[in-house]
C-alpha positions as CSV (number, residue, x, y, z in Angstrom):
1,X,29.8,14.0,6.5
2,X,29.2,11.1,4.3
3,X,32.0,9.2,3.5
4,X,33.3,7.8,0.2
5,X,32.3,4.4,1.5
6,X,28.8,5.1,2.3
7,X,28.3,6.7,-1.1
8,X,29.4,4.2,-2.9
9,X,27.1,2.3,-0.6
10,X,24.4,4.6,-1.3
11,X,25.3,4.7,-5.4
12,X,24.9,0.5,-5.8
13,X,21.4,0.7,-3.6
14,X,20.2,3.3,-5.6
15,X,21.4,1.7,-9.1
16,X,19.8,-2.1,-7.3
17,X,16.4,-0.3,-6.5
18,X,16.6,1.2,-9.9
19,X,17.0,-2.0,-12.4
20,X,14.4,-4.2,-10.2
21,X,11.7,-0.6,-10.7
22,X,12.7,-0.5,-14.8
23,X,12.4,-4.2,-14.6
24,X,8.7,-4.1,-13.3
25,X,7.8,-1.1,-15.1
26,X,8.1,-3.4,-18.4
27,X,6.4,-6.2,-16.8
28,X,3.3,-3.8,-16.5
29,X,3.7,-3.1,-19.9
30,X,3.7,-6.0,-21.3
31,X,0.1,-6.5,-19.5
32,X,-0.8,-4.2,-21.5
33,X,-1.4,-1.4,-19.3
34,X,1.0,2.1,-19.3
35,X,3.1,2.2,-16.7
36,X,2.3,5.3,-15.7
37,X,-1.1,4.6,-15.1
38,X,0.0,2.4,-12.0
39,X,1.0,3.8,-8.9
40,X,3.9,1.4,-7.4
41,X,3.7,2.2,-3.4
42,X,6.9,0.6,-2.0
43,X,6.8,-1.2,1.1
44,X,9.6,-0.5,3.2
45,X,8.7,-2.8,6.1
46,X,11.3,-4.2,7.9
47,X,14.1,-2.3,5.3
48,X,15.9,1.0,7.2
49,X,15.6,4.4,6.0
50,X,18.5,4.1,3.4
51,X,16.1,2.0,1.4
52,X,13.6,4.8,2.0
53,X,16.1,7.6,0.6
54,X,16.8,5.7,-2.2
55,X,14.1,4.6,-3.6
56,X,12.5,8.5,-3.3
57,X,15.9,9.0,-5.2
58,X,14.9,6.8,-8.2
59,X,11.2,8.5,-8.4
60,X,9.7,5.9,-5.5
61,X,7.5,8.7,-3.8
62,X,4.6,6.3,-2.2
63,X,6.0,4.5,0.6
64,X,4.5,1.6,2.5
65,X,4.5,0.6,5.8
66,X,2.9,-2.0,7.8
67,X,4.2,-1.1,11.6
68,X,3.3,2.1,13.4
69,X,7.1,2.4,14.8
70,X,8.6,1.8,11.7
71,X,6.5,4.7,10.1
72,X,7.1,6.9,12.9
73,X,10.6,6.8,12.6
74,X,11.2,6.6,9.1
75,X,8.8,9.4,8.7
76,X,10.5,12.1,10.8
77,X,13.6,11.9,9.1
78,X,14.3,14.2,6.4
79,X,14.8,13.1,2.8
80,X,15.2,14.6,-0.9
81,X,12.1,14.4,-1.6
82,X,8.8,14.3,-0.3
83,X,7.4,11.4,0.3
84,X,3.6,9.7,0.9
85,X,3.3,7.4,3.6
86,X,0.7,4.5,3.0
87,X,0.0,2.9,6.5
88,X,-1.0,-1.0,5.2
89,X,-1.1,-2.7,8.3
90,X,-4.0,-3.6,10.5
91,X,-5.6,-1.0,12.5
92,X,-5.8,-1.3,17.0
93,X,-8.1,1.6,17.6
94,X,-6.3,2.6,20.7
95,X,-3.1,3.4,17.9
96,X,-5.0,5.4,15.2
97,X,-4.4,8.8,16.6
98,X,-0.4,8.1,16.2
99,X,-1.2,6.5,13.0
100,X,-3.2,9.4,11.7
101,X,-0.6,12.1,12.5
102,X,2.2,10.4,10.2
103,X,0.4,8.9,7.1
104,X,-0.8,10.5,3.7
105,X,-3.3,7.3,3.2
106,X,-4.6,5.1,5.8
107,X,-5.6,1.7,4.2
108,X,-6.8,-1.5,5.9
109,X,-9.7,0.2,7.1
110,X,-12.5,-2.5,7.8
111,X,-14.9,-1.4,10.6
112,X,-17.2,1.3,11.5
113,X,-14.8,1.7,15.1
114,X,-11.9,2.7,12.8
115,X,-13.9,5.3,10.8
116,X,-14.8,6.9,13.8
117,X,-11.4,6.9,15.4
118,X,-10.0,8.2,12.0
119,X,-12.4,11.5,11.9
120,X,-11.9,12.5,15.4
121,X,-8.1,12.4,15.4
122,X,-7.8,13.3,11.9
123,X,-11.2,14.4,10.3
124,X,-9.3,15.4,6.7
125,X,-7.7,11.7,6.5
126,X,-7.7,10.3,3.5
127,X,-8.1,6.4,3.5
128,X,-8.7,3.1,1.6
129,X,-11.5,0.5,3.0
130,X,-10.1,-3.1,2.9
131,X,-12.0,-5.6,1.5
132,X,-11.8,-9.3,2.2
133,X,-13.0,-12.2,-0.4
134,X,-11.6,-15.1,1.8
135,X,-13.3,-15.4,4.4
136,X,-10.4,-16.3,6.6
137,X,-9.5,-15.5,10.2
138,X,-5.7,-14.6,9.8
139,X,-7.0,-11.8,7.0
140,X,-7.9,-8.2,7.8
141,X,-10.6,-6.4,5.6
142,X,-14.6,-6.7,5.4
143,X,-16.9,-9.0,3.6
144,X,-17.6,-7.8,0.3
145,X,-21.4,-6.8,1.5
146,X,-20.4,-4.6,3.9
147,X,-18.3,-2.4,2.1
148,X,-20.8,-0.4,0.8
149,X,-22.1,0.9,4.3
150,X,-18.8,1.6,5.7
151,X,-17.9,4.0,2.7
152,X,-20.9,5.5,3.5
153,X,-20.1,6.2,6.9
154,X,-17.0,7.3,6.4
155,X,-18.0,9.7,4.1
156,X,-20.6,11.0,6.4
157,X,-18.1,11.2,9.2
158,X,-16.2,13.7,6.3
159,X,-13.2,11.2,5.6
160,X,-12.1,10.8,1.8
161,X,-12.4,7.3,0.8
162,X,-9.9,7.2,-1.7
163,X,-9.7,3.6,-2.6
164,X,-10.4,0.3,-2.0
165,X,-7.9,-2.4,-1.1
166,X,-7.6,-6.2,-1.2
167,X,-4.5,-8.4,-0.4
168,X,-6.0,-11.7,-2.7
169,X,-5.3,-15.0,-1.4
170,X,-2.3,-17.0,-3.4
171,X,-4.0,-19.3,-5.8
172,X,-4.8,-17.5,-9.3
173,X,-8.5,-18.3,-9.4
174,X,-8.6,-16.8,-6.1
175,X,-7.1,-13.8,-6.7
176,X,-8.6,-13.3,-10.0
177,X,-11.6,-13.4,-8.2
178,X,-10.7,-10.7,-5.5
179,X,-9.8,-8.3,-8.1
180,X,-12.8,-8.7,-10.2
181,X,-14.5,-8.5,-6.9
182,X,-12.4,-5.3,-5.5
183,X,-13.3,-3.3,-9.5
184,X,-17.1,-4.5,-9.3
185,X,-17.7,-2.9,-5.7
186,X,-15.4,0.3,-7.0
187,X,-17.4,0.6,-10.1
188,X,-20.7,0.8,-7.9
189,X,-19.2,3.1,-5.3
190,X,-17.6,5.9,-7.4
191,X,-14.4,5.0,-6.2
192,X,-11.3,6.1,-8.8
193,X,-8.3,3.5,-6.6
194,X,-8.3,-0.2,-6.4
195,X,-5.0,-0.9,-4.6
196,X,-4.6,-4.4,-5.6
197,X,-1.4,-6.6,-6.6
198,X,1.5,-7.6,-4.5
199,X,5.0,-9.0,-5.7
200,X,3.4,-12.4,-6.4
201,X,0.1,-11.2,-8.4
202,X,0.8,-7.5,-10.0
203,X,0.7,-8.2,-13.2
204,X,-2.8,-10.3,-13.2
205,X,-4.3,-7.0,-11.0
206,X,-2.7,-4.8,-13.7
207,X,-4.4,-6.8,-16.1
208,X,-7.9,-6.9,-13.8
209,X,-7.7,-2.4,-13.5
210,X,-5.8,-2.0,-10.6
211,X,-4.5,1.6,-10.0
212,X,-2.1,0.8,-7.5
213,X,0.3,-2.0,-6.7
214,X,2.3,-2.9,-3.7
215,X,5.7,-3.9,-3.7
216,X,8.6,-4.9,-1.6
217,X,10.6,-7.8,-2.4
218,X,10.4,-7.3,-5.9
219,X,12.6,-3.7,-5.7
220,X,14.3,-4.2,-2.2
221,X,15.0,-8.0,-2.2
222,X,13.9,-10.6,0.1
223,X,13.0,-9.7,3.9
224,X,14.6,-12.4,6.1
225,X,12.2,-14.2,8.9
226,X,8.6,-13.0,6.8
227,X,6.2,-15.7,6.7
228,X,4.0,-15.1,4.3
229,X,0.5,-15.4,5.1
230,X,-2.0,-18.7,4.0
């Protein structure tokens, strides 16, 4: 029985998660773009599952996660509505078949391994290839160049590649130039998603085409003990 604490509880969350959405709903707009025409996928990492319930209370279907325990258990609880799981985090091949049973889109795909572990445990999946423009060690994704071939494989292998995805380094000019990057290769590969822009960088991806945005601290508040990456 829920008691009249916890709703009240539940009531203030809901109203929080509510403002920050209207509040980046006109920030997309005044980009220039409709807000409709942006999926927001909220990432839930770290958060419990009353975040989960309450942002599918205030419309906030897509749902983000970045660890495979987190998803698991969030996901087998029931809520009002239905919701689509996004699994965001990098991919260990000997995880994907416990991935693959709990998420609607599996992005962060980067290598031909992945693809194949994918279509055997789940040949329907639906997924988003990651694409990297820095270069860098600490990032997941692939080189820009060898994009092209794993979409091909995966779409020989029967997966739906659904999107591409790019987290952009911090600096503008860098992240202008991973989104300009991330809609070129898009354009040439007949792919309708570009899941690009975070809290820090939505609005120039909004500007740049993106179709999807992920966002966490921007609706939930600030995750305590996050580093953010360089």
């Amino acid at each position: 029985m829920t008691t009249t604490s916890q709703a009240s509880s539940d009531n203030e969350l809901r109203e929080r998660i509510a403002a920050n959405l209207a509040a980046v709903r006109t920030r997309i707009a005044d980009t220039g773009r409709d807000p409709d025409s942006v999926r927001i996928v909220a990432v839930t990492k770290t958060f419990g599952a009353d975040v989960v319930a309450q942002a599918g209370a205030v419309g906030l279907v897509h749902v983000g996660e970045n660890y495979l325990d987190e998803l698991e258990e969030k996901s087998r609880l029931s809520y009002d509505v239905d919701m689509c799981w996004h699994y965001l985090g990098a991919l260990q091949t000997n995880k994907i078949a416990r991935i693959a049973a709990r998420a609607c889109v599996i992005s962060g795909v980067s290598r031909v391994k992945e693809i194949t572990k994918i279509a055997a445990a789940r040949p329907d999946a639906v997924i988003d290839i990651q694409v990297d423009t820095t270069g860098r060690e600490v990032r997941n994704g692939a080189p820009a160049s060898e994009v092209p071939a794993l979409v091909t494989e995966a779409r020989a292998c029967g997966l739906t590649v659904r999107g591409l995805m790019v987290v952009a380094p911090p600096d503008p000019d860098g992240a202008r130039e991973a989104f300009v990057t991330v809609g070129s290769l898009a354009d040439e590969l007949a792919i309708m998603e570009r899941s690009m822009g975070m809290s820090d960088d939505f609005e120039l991806a909004c500007a740049l085409g993106t179709t999807e945005i992920r966002l966490g601290r921007l609706l939930f508040g600030p995750r305590e003990g996050v580093v953010a990456l360089p």
